[in-house]
Every structure is written in structure tokens, then in C-alpha cells.
N, C-alpha and C positions, 0 to 999 in steps of 0.2 A: 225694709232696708235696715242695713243694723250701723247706728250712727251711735261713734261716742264723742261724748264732749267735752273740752278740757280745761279746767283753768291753773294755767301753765307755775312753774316758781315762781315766786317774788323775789325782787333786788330788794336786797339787805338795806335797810337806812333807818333812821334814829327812829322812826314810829311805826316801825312795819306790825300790822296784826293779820289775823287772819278774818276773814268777814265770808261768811254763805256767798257764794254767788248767787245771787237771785236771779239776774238775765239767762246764765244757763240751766235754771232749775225750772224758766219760764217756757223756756224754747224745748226744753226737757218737756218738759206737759204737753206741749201744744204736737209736736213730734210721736209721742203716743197717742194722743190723741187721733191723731194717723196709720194709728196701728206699726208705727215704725219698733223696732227695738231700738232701746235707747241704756247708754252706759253715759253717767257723768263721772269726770276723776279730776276731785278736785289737787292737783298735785301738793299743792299748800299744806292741807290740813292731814295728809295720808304719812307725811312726815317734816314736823313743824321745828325743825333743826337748820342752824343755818351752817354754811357748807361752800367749797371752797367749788365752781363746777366751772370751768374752763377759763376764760377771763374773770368772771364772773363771781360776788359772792350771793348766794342766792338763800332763801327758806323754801325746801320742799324737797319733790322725790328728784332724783336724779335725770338727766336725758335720759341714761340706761334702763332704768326702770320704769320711765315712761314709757319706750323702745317694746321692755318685754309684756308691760301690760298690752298694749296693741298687739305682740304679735298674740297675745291670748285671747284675747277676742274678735279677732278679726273683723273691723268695722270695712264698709265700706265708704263710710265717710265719717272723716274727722274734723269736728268745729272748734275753733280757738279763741278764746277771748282775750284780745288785748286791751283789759278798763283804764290801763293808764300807758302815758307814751313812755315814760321811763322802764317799763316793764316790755316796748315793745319787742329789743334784743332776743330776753330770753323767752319769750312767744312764739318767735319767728328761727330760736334754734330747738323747736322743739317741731314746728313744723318740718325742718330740716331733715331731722333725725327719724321721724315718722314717716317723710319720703323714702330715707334712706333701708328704711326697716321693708318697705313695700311699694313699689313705685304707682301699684295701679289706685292706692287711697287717694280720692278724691280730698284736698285740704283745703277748710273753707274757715276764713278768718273774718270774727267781728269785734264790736266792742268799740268805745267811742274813738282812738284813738285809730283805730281802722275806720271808721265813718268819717273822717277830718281830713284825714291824708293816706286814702287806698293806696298811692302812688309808693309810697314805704314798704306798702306789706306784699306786695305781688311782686317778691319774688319767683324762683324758678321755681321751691318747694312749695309755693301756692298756687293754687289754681282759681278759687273765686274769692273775693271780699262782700262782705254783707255791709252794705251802707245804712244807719240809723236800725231804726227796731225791724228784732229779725223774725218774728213771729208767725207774720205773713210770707216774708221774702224765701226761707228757709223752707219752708215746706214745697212752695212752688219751684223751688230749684232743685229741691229731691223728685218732686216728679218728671222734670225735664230729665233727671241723669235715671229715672228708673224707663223712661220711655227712650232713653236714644236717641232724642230729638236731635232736627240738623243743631249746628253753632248757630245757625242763623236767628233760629227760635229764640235763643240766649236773651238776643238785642232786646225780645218783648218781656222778657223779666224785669220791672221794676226792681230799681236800687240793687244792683250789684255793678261789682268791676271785675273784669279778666284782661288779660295780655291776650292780644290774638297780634302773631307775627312782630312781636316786640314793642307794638304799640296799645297803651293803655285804652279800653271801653269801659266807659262807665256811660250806663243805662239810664234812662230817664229816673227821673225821682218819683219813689214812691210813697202817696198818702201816708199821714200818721195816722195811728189805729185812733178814732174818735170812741168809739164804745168800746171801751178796756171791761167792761162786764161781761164780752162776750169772749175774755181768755180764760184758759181755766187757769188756778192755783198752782203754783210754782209747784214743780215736782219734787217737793221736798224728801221724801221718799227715797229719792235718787241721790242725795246725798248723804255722807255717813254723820249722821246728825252727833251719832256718841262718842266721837272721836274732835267734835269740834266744841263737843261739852268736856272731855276731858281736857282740852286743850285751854278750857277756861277758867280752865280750875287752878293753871298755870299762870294764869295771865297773860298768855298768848291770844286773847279772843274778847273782841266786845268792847272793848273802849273798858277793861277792870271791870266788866260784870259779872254778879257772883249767883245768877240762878240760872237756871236752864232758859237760854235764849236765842229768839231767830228772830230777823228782820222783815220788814213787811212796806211792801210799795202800794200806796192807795190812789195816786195821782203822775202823772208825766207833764212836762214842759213847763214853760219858766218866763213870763211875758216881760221882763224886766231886763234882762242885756246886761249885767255890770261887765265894766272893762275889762275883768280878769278871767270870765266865765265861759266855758262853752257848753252849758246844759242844754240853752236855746238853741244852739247848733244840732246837737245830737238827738233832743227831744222836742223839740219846738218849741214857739213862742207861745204856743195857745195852752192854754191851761183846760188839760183831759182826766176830769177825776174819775175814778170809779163812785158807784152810788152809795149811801152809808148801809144801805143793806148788803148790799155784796161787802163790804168790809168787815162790816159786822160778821158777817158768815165765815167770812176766812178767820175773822177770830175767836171765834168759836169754835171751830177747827183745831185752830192751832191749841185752844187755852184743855178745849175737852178729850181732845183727842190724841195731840202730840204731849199733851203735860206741861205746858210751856210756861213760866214763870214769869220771863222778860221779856219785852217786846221792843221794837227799834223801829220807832216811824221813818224811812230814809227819806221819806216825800224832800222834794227842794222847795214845797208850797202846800203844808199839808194845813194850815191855818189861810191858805188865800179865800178860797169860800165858806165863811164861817158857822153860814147857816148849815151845810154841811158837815162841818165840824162838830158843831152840838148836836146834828142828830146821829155823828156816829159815837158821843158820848153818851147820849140817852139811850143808845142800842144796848151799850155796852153796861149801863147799869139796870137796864131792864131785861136783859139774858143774866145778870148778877155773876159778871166775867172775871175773876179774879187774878188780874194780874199788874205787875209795875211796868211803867213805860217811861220813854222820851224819846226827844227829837234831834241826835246827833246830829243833820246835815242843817237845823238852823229853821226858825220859822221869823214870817215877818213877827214883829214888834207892836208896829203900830196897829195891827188887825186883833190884838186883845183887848179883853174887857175885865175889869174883876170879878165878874161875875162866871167868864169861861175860866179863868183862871181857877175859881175855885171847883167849877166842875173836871179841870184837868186833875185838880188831887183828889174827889171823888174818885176818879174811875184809877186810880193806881197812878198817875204822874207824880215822878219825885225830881224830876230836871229838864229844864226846856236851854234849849240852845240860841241864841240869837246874833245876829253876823251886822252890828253897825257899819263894819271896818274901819272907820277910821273916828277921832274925834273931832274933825272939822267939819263941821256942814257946806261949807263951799266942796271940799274935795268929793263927798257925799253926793254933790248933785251932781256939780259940773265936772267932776274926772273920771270918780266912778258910775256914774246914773245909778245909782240906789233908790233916790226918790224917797226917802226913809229919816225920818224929824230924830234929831236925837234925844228931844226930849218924850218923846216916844217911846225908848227904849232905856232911860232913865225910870221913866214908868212903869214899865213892866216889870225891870229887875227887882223896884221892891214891894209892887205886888207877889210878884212868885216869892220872893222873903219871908210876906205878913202869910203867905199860904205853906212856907213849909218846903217851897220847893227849889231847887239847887238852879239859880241860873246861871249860862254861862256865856261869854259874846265871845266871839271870833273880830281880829283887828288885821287887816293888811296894809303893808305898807311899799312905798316904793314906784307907786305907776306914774305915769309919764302926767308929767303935770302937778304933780304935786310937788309944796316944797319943803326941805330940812323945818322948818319951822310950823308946819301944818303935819309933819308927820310928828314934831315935840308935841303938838298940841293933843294928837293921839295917846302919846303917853302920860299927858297928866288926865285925859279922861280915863284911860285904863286905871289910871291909881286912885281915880275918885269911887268910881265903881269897885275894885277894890274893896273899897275902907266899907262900904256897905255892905258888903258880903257877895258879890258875885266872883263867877269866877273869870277870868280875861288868860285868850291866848292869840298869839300875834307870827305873823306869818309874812312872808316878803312877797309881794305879786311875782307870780310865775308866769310869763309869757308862753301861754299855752298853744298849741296850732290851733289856728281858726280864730281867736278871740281878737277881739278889737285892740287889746294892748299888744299884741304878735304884731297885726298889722303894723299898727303906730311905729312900734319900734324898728321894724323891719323899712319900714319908709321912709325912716326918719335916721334912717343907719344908727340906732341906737345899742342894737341887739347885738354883744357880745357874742364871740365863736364859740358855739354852743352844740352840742350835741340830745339825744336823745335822754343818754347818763347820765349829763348835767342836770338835770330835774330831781336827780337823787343827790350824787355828788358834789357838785358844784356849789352848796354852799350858800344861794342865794344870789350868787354874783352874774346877774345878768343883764342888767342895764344901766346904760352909762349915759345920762340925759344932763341938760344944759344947767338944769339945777342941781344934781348928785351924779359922784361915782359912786358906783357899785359896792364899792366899798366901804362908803360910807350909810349908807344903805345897812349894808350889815353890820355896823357900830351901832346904830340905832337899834336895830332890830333885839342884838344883845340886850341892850338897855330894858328893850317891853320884854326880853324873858326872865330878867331878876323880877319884874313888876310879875310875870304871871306866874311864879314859883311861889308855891303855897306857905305863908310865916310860920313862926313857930307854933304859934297856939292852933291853928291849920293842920300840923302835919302829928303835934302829938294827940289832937280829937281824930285824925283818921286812925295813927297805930292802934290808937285804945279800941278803938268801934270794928278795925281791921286787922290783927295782932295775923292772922293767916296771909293774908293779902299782901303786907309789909313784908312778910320773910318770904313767901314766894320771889318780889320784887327782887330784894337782894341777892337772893339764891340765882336767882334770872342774871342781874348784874355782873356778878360775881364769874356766872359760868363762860361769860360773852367778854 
């Protein structure tokens, strides 16, 4: 069957980049691996301009030339990722448009934010949702539409949803993939890898990384629950690594094969099992792999040692990421469930210092239960950490669907009238609890972004080391 897959434009907002989709590069693989033809378009990176597209301000290819790539390849089924809700608008008019282009395309949408709330995305222009990972779900639902099976069959597909007769079905839930060894390798292949290296050349791509880089998932699910989180939701609670030989192998792959410079651990737990950890460090310095890495999405803290520490800057680490959120240890246990000492993570940041390597922590503020004075207390830990050289960035809880701070607020009639857009535009201003308005909330928040804006002597050691980097920025600025 010939299926293409899309990852739709991005809404415009103050940090938009562009990142490989990995899910559809995963579902890409496993789909050939079915002997299917497989087309991915990543609309993002095919034209990384941003652009005025209906209500909408968006980065990518237009509806219309989404429109005319479909009618040139004529897919019989089209898969959509919606990874964030704020993007799920312009997702859901692209499915429109691809209806309207061909009514008999099968359109099937996933992605976390379709796994939370099917009930959004089945629309008229949709026809199924893929609930959680689609690796399994996906191929068994190509075979039911390449076989013509009754609707009835449908019911026996795990994790999907359809409308039948205007009322929503959603099928039994299905297993999470427990051996991820037995997927193969994101079909990187499938995406235009030289165009999202040109784009990073711009500083459109990567978080400002300046060598040839892709990202790499070793591990799914997230046994911890914090209040603002819905990883567990989407990937479970149980924590499913792959082996450090199969990791090893894809990176070997990636380092001899694609040329690959940089690498991007996305794991949400790629330091949970440590003894794992080091043997996929020892893999990688005994294949003698040569490449820089970190861990954008944040590893636990308290699961280092100085002694991995130093083997992360063996094998190429120059920045680990870590997500205390806040600087109160009551709000830490009892609001967020973090479970996570902050002296802990005091610890870490200046081991990775004495090693050379750039740490950086992630701070939220704002959930229900916490108060103006435990979220101050946040800001003078960001400024302590600070003065010792990490780097700190702070961010307001977003009440995401499904996650336990949606509920709280939603029952607590906390949650401001909010829309999907709000998550981009709205500013932070979403809940209005007994101890804060919303608004004060974002006076604060202000305050941790003078704290995370880099001093002087900060920003004239980057121009010097960065003198390309710095004027692309501007030139970027400048043009927007």
C-alpha cells in the first residue's frame, strides 16, 4: 500500500525549531518493513519560513503544497502527527485539505496529543486515531483496510478510535511494546536529513547545534508522574529500554554510516538504569565512536556518580540537562511528585563543572499548591546555581490534557477559558488558584527569565567562541 506520512506546520511562538520527527521515521521503518511504500513530508523542514496561512501564523509548506505533494503521489493512506496540542489546529487542517484533495485517502492521525484526547481529532476529515505507540497498531490497521474487512473487525484492533454513526469507538487498549529491540531503526532515510542540516546552519534546528546532528530514543515510559507531565500517559509508567547493544549499534550507524557529528539523547529516563548506562558508554568507547552528545529532555540528578560523570565526557558529552523544577523541596515532593533531593542536583551541577561539562536545569512554576513564596524560593535557587556556572531556564506549568494538574484544575474550576492556542499564545496565563492569579504567576516567571538570560561575561565568551552563530542569530532577529 502506498502510505505517506506527515509532520504537519508548526505554530509560530518564541522557541519554535525544527526537530526530525523520530515517531514518524519509526513507523516509517516498521511500515516498509511491510513491504508498504512509504513517503514521509516533513512540512516543517521542506520550508522553514514562517508565514501568514489562514488564521494562522505557521513555519512550513503551505496547505497548498501540502495538497499538491499528495496529489503526486497518491497515497492511499495518509498518517498525521499531532506531538503537541497547540499544533493540533493546524494538523487537523491539513487533514482537511488532503480530504478535500481526494476523498477516498484513508486519514489517520496520531501523536500524543491524539492519544490524550481522540475525541478532538475525529473529525469529518478523519477517519481513524492511533491511541499511544503506533508501530504495532498501524500496520494491523493497514491490513484490515488492504483486506476489506467488515467495520465489525475494526472493534478487534487494539488502540484506535473511529466515529461510527456519530458516536465515538475507542477500542480496547493496547499493550506497550515491552522489547523495543525488536523495532527496527527509524527510517531516517526517509527524511531529507540535508536540508534539516542546512537549516542548522541557520539556527533553525537543534537546540544552536553546530555539527551534523540527529536524535536518538534508547528507552520509552517514565514511572514518576510529576503534576505537569503526560509522558506516562502516552508511554507508560514502566520503564522499556532498549539493550545497550542495540543502542550501540544504531550508533554506529548513525556515527559510520550517516556521518553524524551530534547526537541528542531524547530518552525522558536515559540515566534510570545506570548499569545500562555505562555499558552503553563502554560500547561506545570500545567501537572508538567519535561523536559530541547530551541530553536535552533532562536526566534524573540524583542517579549520578562522579565517576559516570566522567565517563559521559569520555565518550563526547559536553552538556547534560536536569529538571529539579522548583527550589523547594516540599513543592518537589508533595505538589510536583518528583521524589528528587535537591541536594542532589546541587551535586551534579558541579560535578559536570569539575568535568568540563555544561549543565543545565529546567524550573516550573505555578501548579496548584504551590505558594508566591515557595515559588521566590525557586528563584534564589536558580541564582545560586547560577553563580556557579549552570545554566537555569524556567517555565510556567502548563495544564496539559490528561495530566494530573488539567484534572486538579478543571475540578477545582481553577482553569482559565482556554483553548488549544492558548499553549502558544496565551502567555502562561492559565490558572487562577487560591494562592495566585495568573497573573501574578507571570510577574514571577519574568523575574526567573532576567535570572536565566546569560551576564555579560556569558554572552561576550559565547560571541568570541561563536562570532558565526551570534550573527546568524541577529540576522534571524532581525528578519522576524
Amino acid at each position: 500500500m502506498n502510505i505517506c506520512l506527515i509532520n504537519p506546520p508548526i505554530v509560530v511562538s518564541e522557541n519554535e525549531e525544527a526537530y526530525q520527527p523520530m515517531g514518524l521515521a519509526y513507523l516509517g521503518a516498521v511500515l516498509q518493513k511491510e513491504n508498504h511504500q512509504v513517503e514521509i513530508l516533513d512540512a516543517i523542514i521542506e520550508d522553514y519560513r514562517r508565514k501568514k496561512i489562514g488564521d494562522l501564523q505557521l513555519i512550513g509548506l503551505s496547505y497548498d503544497e501540502i495538497s499538491l505533494f499528495v496529489k503526486e503521489k497518491k497515497p492511499t493512506v495518509v498518517g498525521i502527527t499531532i506531538p503537541f496540542s497547540a499544533h493540533a489546529k493546524s494538523a487537523l487542517e491539513v487533514a482537511k485539505i488532503i480530504k478535500k484533495t481526494n476523498e477516498k485517502i484513508i486519514i489517520v492521525v496520531g501523536g500524543p496529543h491524539a492519544t490524550i484526547v481522540p475525541e478532538k481529532c475525529l473529525t469529518k476529515y478523519v477517519d481513524f486515531v492511533i491511541i499511544g505507540e503506533g508501530e504495532e497498531t498501524m500496520p494491523e490497521l493497514i491490513k484490515h483496510l488492504e483486506k476489506k474487512e467488515s467495520e465489525k473487525k475494526l472493534l478487534d484492533i487494539p488502540g484506535i478510535a473511529f466515529l461510527k454513526n456519530k458516536k465515538l469507538i475507542i477500542t480496547k487498549n493496547r499493550a506497550m511494546i515491552q522489547n523495543l529491540n525488536k523495532l527496527p531503526f527509524p527510517a531516517r532515510h526517509l527524511l531529507n536529513l540535508k536540508k534539516y542540516f542546512q537549516e542548522q546552519k541557520k539556527n533553525n534546528y537543534s537546540r544552536g547545534a553546530t555539527k551534523k546532528t540527529t536524535t536518538i530514543i534508547t528507552s520509552r515510559g517514565c514511572p514518576f508522574g510529576c503534576v505537569f507531565c503526560s509522558i506516562n500517559i502516552t508511554m507508560g509508567k514502566i520503564f522499556r529500554p532498549r539493550t545497550s547493544r542495540n543502542v550501540a549499534a544504531e550508533l554506529e550507524y548513525l556515527v559510520k554510516k550517516l556521518k553524524i557529528e551530534h547526537i541528542e539523547f531524547e530518552d525522558d529516563n536515559f540515566t534510570f538504569n545506570i548499569r545500562r548506562t555505562n555499558k552503553i558508554c563502554d560500547l561506545i568507547l570500545k567501537k572508538k565512536l567519535k561523536f559530541i552528545w547530551r541530553t536535552p529532555n533532562g536526566i534524573r540528578a540524583d542517579l549520578l556518580t562522579p565517576d559516570l560523570i566522567q565517563k559521559f565526557k569520555k565518550t563526547g558529552c559536553y552538556e547534560l540537562w536536569f529538571a529539579p523544577e522548583s527550589g523547594s523541596q516540599r513543592v518537589i515532593n508533595e505538589v510536583i511528585g518528583k521524589r528528587l533531593l535537591l541536594e542532589k542536583v546541587t551535586f551534579a551541577v558541579k560535578e559536570c563543572l569539575k568535568n568540563k561539562i555544561q549543565p543545565n536545569c529546567f524550573f516550573v512554576i505555578g501548579s496548584i499548591g504551590e505558594t508566591k513564596n515557595e515559588i521566590k524560593e525557586t528563584l534564589v535557587y536558580m541564582q545560586k546555581l547560577r553563580k556557579i556556572g549552570a545554566g537555569c531556564y524556567i517555565n510556567i506549568a502548563t495544564p496539559l490534557y490528561g495530566t494530573r494538574l488539567y484534572n486538579q484544575a478543571k475540578e477545582n474550576n481553577y482553569l482559565r477559558n482556554i483553548d488549544d492556542m492558548n499553549l502558544v499564545y496565551n502567555n502562561g496565563l492559565y490558572l487562577d488558584t487560591p494562592e495566585f492569579k495568573a497573573e501574578e504567576i507571570y510577574e514571577l516567571f519574568l523575574e526567573g527569565r532576567k535570572i536565566q538570560r546569560k551576564n555579560i561575561i556569558e554572552l561576550i565568551t559565547f560571541i568570541l567562541k561563536n562570532p558565526k552563530k551570534t550573527i546568524r542569530f541577529f540576522v534571524k532577529k532581525i528578519k522576524h
